[in-house]
C-alpha positions as CSV (number, residue, x, y, z in Angstrom):
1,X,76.0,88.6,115.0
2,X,72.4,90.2,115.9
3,X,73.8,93.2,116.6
4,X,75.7,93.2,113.1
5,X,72.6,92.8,111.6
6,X,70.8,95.1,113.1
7,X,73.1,97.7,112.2
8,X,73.1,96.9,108.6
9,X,69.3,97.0,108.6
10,X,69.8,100.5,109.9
11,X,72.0,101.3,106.8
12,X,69.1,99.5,104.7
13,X,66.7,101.6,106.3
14,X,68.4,104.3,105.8
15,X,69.2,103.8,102.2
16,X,65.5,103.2,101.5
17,X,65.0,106.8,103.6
18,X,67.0,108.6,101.6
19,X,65.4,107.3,98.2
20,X,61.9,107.9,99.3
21,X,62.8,111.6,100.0
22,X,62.7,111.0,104.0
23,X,66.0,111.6,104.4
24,X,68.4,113.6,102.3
25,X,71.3,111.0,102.6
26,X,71.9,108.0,104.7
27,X,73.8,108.0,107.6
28,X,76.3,105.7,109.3
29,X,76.6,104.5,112.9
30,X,80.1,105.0,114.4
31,X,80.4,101.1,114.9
32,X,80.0,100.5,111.3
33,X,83.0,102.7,111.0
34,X,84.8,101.3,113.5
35,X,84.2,98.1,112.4
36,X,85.4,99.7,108.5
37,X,88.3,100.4,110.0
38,X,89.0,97.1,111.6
39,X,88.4,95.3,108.5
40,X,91.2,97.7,106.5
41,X,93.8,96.9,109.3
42,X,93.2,93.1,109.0
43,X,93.5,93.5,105.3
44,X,95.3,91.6,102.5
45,X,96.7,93.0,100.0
46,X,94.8,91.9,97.3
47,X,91.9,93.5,99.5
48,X,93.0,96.8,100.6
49,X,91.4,98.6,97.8
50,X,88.2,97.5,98.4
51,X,88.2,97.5,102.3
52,X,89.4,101.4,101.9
53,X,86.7,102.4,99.3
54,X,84.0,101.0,102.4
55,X,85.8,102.5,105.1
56,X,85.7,105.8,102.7
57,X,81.7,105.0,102.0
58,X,81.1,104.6,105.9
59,X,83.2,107.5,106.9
60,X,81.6,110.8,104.3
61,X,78.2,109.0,105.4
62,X,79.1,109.4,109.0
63,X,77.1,111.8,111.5
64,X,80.8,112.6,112.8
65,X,82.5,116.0,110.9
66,X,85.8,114.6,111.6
67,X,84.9,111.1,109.8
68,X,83.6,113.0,107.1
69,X,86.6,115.0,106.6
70,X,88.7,112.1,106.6
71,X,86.9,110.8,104.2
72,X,87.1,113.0,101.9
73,X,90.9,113.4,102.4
74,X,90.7,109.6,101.5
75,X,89.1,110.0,98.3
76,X,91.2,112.7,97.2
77,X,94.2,111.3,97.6
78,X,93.2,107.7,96.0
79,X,90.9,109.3,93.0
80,X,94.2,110.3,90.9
81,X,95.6,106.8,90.8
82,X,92.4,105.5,90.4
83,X,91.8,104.4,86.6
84,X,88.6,102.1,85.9
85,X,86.0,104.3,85.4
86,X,83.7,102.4,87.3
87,X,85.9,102.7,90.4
88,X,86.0,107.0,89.4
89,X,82.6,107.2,89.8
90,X,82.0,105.3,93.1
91,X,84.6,107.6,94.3
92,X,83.6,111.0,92.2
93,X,80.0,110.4,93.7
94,X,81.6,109.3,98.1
95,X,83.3,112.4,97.5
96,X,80.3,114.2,96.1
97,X,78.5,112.8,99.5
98,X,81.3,113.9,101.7
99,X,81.5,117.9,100.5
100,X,77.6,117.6,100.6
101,X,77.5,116.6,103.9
102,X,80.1,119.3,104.8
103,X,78.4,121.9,103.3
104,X,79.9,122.9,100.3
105,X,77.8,122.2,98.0
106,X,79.1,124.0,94.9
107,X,82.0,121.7,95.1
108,X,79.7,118.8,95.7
109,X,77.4,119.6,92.7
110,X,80.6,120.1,90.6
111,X,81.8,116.2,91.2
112,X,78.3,114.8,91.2
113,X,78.5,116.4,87.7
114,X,81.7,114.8,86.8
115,X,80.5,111.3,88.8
116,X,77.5,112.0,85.4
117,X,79.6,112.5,82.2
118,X,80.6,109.0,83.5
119,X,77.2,107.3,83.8
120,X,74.6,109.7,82.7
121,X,71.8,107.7,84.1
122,X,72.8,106.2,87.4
123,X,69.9,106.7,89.5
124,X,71.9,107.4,93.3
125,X,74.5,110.4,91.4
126,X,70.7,112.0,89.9
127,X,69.5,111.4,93.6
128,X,72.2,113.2,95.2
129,X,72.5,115.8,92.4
130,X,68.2,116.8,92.6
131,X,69.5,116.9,97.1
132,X,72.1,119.2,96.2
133,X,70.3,121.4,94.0
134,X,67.5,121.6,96.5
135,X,69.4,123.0,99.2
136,X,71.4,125.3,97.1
137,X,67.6,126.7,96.0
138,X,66.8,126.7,99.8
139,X,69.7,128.2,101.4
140,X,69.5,130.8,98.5
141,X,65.6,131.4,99.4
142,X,66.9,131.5,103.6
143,X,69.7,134.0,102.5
144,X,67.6,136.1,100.4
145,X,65.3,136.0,103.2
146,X,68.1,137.2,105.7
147,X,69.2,140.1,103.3
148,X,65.7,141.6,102.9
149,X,65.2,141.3,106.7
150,X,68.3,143.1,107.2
151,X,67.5,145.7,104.6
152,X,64.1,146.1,106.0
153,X,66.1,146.9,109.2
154,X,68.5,149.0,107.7
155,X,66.2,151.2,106.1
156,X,63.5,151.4,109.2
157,X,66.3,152.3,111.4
158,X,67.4,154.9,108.7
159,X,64.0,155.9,108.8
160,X,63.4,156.4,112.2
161,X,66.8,158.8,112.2
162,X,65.5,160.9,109.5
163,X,62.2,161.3,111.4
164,X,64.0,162.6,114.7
165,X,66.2,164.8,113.2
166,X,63.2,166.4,110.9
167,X,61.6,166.7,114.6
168,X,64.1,168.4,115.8
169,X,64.3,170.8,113.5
């Protein structure tokens, strides 16, 4: 029970990291997952639904590429049948998390976007969306960084040719 505890004061900690601008996005421990994915396999069916939407929240929040994969092929396959808009957006914004935490964040941005038209203000979707945004901005500075670099190259080497043939001439 301790130990339980603990771990959800991680996930606390975690969440409070991420909205303090420590840390872009909480992470979960692979026992919470685990545990996730015991609760879905001991599952009623009147239950099922909500024991796979926290197994899908647990696994796109994982440290684990393979968990977040799964994840998102969770979410993708349950958002069609899924009707109440409130249940569209938890999942529009997981799978916003889990293409984030991938790396593609174009796609990311794209369903935090959609996640918005459904509740314009909801504080964690803004969160993510300002996260995403950021390291779109910062990757673009990094490979803009990269190019110049490389063109800087390109042209001293280019340089250095022209110089040795006008030499030996």
């Amino acid at each position: 029970m301790a130990k339980l505890e603990a771990k959800l004061g991680m996930i606390v900690d975690s969440v409070g990291n991420f909205f303090s601008g420590k840390d872009s996005l909480p992470y979960c421990d692979p026992d919470i997952v685990a545990g996730c994915e015991r609760e879905v396999a001991a599952a009623s069916a009147d239950l099922i639904n909500e024991c796979l939407l926290r197994l899908s929240w647990a696994l796109v929040h994982s440290k684990q590429p393979p968990d977040v994969h799964r994840g998102i092929a969770m979410l993708e396959g349950s958002l069609p049948a899924t009707k109440d808009p409130l249940q569209q957006r938890e999942k529009l914004y997981l799978l916003a998390v889990g293409y984030y935490r991938s790396g593609d964040y174009s796609r990311s941005r794209d369903l935090v976007d959609r996640c918005l038209l459904i509740a314009p203000d909801w504080r964690q979707a803004l969160t993510l969306k300002k996260s995403i945004e950021d390291r779109i901005k910062k990757d673009g500075v990094i490979g803009l960084g990269i190019a110049a670099t490389a063109v800087g190259a390109v042209g001293l080497l280019a340089g250095g040719i022209a110089a040795a043939v006008s030499r030996k001439k």
